[in-house]
C-alpha positions in Angstrom: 28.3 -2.4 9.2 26.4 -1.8 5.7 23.7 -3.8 4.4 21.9 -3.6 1.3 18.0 -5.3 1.4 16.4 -6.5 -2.1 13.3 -6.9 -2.9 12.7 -10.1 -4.5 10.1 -10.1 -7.8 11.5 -7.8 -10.9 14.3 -7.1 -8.4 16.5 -10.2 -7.9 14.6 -12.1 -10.6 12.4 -12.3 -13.4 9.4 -14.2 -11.5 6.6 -13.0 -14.1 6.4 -16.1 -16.5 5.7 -18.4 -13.2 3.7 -15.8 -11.9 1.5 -15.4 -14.5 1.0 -19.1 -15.8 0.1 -19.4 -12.0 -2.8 -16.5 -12.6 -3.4 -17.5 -15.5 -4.0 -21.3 -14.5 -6.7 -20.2 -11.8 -8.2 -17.6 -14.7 -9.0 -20.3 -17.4 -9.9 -23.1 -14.4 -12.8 -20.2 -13.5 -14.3 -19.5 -17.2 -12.1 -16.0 -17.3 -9.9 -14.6 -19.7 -6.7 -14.9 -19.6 -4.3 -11.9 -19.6 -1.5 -11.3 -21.8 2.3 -11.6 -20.2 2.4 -7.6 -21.1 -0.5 -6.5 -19.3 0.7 -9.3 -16.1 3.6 -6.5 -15.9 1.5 -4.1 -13.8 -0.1 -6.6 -12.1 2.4 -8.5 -10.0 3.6 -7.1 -6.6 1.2 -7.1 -3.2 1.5 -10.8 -3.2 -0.2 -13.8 -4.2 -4.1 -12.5 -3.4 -3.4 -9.1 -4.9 -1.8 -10.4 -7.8 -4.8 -12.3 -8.2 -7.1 -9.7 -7.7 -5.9 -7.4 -10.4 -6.2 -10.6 -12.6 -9.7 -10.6 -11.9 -10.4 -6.7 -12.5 -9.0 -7.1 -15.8 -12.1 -9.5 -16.4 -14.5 -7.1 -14.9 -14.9 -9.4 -12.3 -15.0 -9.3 -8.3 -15.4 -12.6 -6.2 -16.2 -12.5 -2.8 -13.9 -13.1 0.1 -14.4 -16.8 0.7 -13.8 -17.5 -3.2 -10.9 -15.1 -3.5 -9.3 -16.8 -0.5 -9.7 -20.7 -1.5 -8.4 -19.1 -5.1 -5.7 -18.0 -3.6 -4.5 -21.1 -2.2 -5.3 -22.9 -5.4 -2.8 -20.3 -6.7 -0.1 -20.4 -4.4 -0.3 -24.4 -4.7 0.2 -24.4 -8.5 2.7 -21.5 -8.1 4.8 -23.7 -5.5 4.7 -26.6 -7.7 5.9 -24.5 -10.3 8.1 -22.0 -8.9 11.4 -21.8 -10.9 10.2 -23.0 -14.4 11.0 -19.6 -15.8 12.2 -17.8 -13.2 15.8 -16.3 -14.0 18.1 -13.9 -12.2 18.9 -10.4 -13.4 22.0 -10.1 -15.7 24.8 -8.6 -13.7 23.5 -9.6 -10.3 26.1 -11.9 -9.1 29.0 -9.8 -9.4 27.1 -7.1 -6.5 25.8 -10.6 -4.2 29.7 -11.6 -4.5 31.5 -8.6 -3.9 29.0 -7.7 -1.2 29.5 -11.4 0.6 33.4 -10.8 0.2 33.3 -7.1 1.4 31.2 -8.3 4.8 28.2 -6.4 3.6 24.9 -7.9 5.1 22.2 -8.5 3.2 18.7 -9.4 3.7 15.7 -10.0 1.4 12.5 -8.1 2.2 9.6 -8.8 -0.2 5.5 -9.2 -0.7 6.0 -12.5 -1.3 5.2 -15.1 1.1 8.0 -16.2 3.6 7.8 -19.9 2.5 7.9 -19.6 -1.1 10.2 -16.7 -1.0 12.6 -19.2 0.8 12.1 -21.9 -2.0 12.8 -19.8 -5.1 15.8 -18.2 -3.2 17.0 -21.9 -2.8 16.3 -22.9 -6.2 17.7 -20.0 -7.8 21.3 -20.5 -6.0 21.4 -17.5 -4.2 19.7 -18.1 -0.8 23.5 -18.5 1.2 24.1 -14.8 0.5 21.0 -13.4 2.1 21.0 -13.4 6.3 17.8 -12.5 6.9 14.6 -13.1 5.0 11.3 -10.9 5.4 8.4 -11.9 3.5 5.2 -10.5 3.2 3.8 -13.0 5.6 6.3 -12.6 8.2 4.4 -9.3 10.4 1.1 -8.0 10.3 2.0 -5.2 7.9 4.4 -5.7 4.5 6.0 -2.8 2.2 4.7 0.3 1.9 4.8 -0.1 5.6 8.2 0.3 7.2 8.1 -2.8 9.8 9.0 -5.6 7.3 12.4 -2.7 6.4 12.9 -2.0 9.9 12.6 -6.3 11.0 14.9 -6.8 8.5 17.7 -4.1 9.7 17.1 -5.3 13.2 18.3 -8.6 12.7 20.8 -7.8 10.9 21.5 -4.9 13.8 22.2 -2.2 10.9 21.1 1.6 11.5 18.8 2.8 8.6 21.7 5.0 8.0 23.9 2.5 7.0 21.5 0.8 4.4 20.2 0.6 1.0 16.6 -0.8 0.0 16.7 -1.8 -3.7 14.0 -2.5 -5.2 11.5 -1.9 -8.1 7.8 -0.6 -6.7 6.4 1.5 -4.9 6.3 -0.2 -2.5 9.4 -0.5 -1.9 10.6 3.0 -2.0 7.2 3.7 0.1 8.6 1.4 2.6 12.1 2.8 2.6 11.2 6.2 2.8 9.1 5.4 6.0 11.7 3.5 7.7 14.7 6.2 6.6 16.3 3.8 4.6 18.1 5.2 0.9 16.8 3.1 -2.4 17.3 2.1 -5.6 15.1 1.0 -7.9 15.9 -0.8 -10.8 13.6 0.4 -14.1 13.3 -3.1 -15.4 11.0 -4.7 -12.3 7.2 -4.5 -12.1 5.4 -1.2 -11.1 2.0 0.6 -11.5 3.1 4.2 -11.6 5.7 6.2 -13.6 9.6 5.7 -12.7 9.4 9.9 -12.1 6.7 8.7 -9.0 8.8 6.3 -7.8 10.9 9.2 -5.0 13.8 6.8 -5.6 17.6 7.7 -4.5 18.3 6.4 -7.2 17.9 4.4 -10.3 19.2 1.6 -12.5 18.5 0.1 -16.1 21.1 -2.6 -15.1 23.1 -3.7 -12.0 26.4 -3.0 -13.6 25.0 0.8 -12.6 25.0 -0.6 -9.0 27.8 -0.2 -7.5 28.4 3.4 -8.6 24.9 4.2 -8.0 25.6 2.4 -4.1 28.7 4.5 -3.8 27.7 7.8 -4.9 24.2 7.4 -2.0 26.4 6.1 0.5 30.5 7.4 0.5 32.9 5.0 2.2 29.9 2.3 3.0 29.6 0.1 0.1 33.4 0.6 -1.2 33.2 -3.3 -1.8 31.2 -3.6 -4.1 
């Protein structure tokens, strides 16, 4: 059996309006600046507490644990209540999500994001029946660049590494695939902090009509499906 595992922010869908209103929110509720929808870009992926982080060093500013933490939460909270205002799919992603359902490819979901609010937008944006397994950044100990969150996510869907395809747009997630032996492809259009050239991806995409050629050409005879 194939699988393919997608990442879920600037991968599957364009979560940085929601993302940053939420960032923003908890910037203007603390007396900071808030920073522009270009410059929020480069700042999402890590989850929540990173995201918010970054927000912060573009103030200048550092807050203590205890603060960033109960930030955090206020973040998340206005996030969840606000999850899908924004949010939209990728053009062209349906087509690969039906084709793969149709041709018995699995598929999973491996992100940063929190289990729980990855689940939500997943429902909210239609798409949750494809997936089989979910992995968020929550779920283990470690998240991407670290393999286990990849290699949980091929267990239960009892693929070999060999037989799947991370896609994704960070480092992290070509970091992560790379550890755990798994091909990628990154699409150019998702959120990152170094150079598409840095990325060490199998391959890459400016739009998922490039994806099933891109799947086929990593991966002969697997993904003929799609």
């Amino acid at each position: 059996m194939a699988a393919l595992l997608f990442d879920l922010d600037g991968t599957l869908a364009d979560t940085k309006p929601d993302l940053h209103a939420a960032m923003n929110y908890i910037l203007r509720k603390n007396g900071l600046n808030e920073v522009s929808g270009d410059a929020t870009q480069n700042l999402i992926g890590g989850g929540a507490r990173v995201i918010l982080q970054r927000g912060l060093q573009e103030n200048g500013v550092t807050w203590p644990d205890d603060q960033l933490d109960a930030a955090t939460e206020e973040f998340v909270l206005y996030y969840d209540q606000n999850i899908d205002d924004h949010t939209r799919l990728y053009p062209n992603l349906m087509p690969i999500l039906n084709a793969a359902r149709a041709g018995g490819i699995a598929m999973a979901v491996v992100t940063n994001k929190r289990e729980s609010l990855s689940a939500k937008l997943l429902f909210r944006l239609g798409i949750h029946g494809y997936f089989d397994a979910l992995v968020g950044g929550d779920t283990l100990p470690k998240r991407k660049p670290d393999p286990d969150t990849i290699e949980e996510a091929l267990r239960r869907l009892g693929v070999k590494p060999q037989d799947a395809i991370m896609v994704g747009d960070s480092e992290a997630d070509t970091g992560g695939a790379i550890a755990a032996h798994v091909a990628s492809i990154c699409v150019s259009f998702g959120y990152r902090r170094v150079q598409l050239d840095e990325l060490q991806a199998d391959a890459i995409i400016d739009d998922f009509s490039e994806f099933a050629a891109a799947a086929k050409r990593l991966k002969p005879g697997l993904f003929d499906a799609l």
